[in-house]
C-alpha positions in Angstrom: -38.7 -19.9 17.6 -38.4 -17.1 20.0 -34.9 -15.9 20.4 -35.3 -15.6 24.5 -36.4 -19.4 24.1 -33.3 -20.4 22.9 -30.1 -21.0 24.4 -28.1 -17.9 24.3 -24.5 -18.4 22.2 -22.2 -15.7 24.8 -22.8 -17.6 27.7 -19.5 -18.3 29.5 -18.0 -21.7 31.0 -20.1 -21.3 34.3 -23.3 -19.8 32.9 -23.5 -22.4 30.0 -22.7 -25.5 33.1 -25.7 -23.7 35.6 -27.7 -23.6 32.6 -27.7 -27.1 31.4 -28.2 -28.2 35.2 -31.9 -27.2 35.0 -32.2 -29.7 32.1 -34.2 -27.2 29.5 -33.1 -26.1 25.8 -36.0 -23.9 25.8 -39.0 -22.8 27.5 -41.6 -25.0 26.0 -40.0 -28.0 27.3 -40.7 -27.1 31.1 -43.8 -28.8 32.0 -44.0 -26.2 35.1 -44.3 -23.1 32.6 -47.1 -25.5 30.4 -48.8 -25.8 33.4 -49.1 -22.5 33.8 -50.0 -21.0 30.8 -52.9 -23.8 31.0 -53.9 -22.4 34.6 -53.9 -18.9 32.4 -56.4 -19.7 29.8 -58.5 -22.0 32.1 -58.9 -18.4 34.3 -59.7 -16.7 31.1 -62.3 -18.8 29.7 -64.1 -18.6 33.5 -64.0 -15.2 33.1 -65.2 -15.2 29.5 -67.8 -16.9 30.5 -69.4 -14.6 33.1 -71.4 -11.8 32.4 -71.3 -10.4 35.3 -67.5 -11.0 36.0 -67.1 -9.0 32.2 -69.0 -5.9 34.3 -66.9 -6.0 37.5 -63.7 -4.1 35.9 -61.4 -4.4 39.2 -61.9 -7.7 40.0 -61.8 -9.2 36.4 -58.2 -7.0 35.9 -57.2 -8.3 39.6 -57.9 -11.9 38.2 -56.5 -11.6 34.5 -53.2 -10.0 36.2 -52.6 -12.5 38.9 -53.0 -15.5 36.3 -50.5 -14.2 33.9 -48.1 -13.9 36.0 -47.3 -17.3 36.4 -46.0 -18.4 33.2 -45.0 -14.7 32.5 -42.5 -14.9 35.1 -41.5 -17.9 35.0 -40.2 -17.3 31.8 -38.4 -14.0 32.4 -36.6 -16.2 35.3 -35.7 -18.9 32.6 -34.4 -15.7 30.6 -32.5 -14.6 33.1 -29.5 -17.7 32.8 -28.8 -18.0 36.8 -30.1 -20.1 39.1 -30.6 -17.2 42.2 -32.6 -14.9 39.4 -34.3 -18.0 38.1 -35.9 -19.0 41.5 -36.8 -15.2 42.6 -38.9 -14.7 39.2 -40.2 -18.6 40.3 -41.2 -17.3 43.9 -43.1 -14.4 42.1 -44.7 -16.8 40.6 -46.0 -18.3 43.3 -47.6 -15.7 44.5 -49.1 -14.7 41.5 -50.8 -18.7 41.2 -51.7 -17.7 44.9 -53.1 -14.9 44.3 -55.4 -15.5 41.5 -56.7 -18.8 43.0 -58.0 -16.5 46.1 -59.9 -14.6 43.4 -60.7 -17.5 41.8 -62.6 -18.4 45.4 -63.6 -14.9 45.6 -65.8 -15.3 42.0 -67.9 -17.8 43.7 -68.6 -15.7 46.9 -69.4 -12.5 44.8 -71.6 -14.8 42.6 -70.0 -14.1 39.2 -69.8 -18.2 39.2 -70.6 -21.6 40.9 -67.8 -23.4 42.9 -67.9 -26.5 40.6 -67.0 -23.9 37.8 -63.7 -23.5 39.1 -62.8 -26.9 39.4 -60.1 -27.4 36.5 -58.6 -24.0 37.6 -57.9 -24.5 40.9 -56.2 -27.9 40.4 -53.9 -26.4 37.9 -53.5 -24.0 40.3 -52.5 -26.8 42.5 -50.5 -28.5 40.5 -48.6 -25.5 39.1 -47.4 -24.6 42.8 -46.2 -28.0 43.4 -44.0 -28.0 40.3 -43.0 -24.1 41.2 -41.6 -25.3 44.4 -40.4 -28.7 42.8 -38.1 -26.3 40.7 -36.8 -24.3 42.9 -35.9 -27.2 45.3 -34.0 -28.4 42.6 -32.3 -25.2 41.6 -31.3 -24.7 45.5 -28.1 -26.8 44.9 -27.1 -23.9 42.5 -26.5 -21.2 44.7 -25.5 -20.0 47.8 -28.8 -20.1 49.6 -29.2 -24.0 50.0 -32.8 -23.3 51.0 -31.7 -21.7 54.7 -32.2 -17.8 55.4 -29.2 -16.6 56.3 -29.0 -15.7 60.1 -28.0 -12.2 61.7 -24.7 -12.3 63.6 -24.9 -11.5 67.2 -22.4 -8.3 67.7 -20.4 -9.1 69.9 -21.0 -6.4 72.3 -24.4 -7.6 72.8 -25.3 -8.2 76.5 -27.5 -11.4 78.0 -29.6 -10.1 80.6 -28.9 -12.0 83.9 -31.5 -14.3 85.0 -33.0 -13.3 88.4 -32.8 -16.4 90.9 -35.6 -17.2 93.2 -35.0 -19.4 95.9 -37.7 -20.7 97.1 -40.5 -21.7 93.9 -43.9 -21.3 95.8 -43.3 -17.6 97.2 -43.4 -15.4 94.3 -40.1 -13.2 92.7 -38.9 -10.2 94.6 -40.1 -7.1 93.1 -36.8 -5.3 91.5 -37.9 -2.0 92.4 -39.4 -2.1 96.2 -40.9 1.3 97.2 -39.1 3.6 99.3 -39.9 3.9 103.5 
């Protein structure tokens, strides 16, 4: 077995504790990194099998890219031992799945396959996103972000403007700046 598959022997306390929260000795037991490496190969064999796909060189690098980069990082965040780097390489992810399930879409439009044909890929596609989002839901607990963006304090010399009062509803505001006589 890989040695970035297994569990790494100078992990401290705290590392070794976050790590065996996530519940995984190794990489091949994560059903959301299977997943993805079967979205991979179901991308490559539709693109195997068209001909014309083979001759458009950008989209068929676009494609090939896109759909390796969801198990690809998702393992370099399993590799990476804490939960924060963990869930950034799974957000890359995400967009990787994204992204190759729009050129997935796009395939059909520029005629290099039928809609049916990407069937199976696009609910692995699916189903990889849900479990990408499933993990990182449960890795929230782990670190400081708890699933909320942190907020910008207001400095404390920042000034409200005042409201304007108008008395009477049905005539309109008074202009702030009435021309001179």
């Amino acid at each position: 077995m890989a040695k970035c598959l297994q569990k790494p022997a100078h992990l401290n306390a705290i590392a070794l504790a976050q790590f065996e929260c996530v519940g995984f000795k190794n990489l091949k037991e994560m059903r959301t990194y299977n997943v993805g490496v079967e979205f991979k190969r179901e991308v490559y064999a539709i693109l195997d099998s068209s001909p014309t796909a083979q001759r458009d060189f950008a989209f068929i690098e676009q494609l090939r890219e896109s759909a390796s980069g969801v198990p690809a990082n998702t393992a370099e965040g399993f590799g990476r031992f804490l939960p924060g780097d963990f869930i950034r390489y799974l957000r890359i992810s995400i967009s990787c799945a994204c992204e190759a399930m729009t050129w997935l879409e796009d395939g059909v439009d520029r005629r290099h396959w039928n809609a049916k044909r990407i069937v199976r890929a696009l609910e692995l596609g699916d189903e990889v996103l849900r479990l990408l989002n499933g993990l990182i839901a449960s890795l929230l607990p782990f670190t400081n972000e708890r699933g909320r963006r942190r907020r910008r304090k207001k400095s404390p010399d920042a000034r409200k403007r005042p409201k304007r009062a108008n008395p009477d509803p049905s005539k309109p505001p008074p202009d702030p700046d009435p021309p001179p006589d």
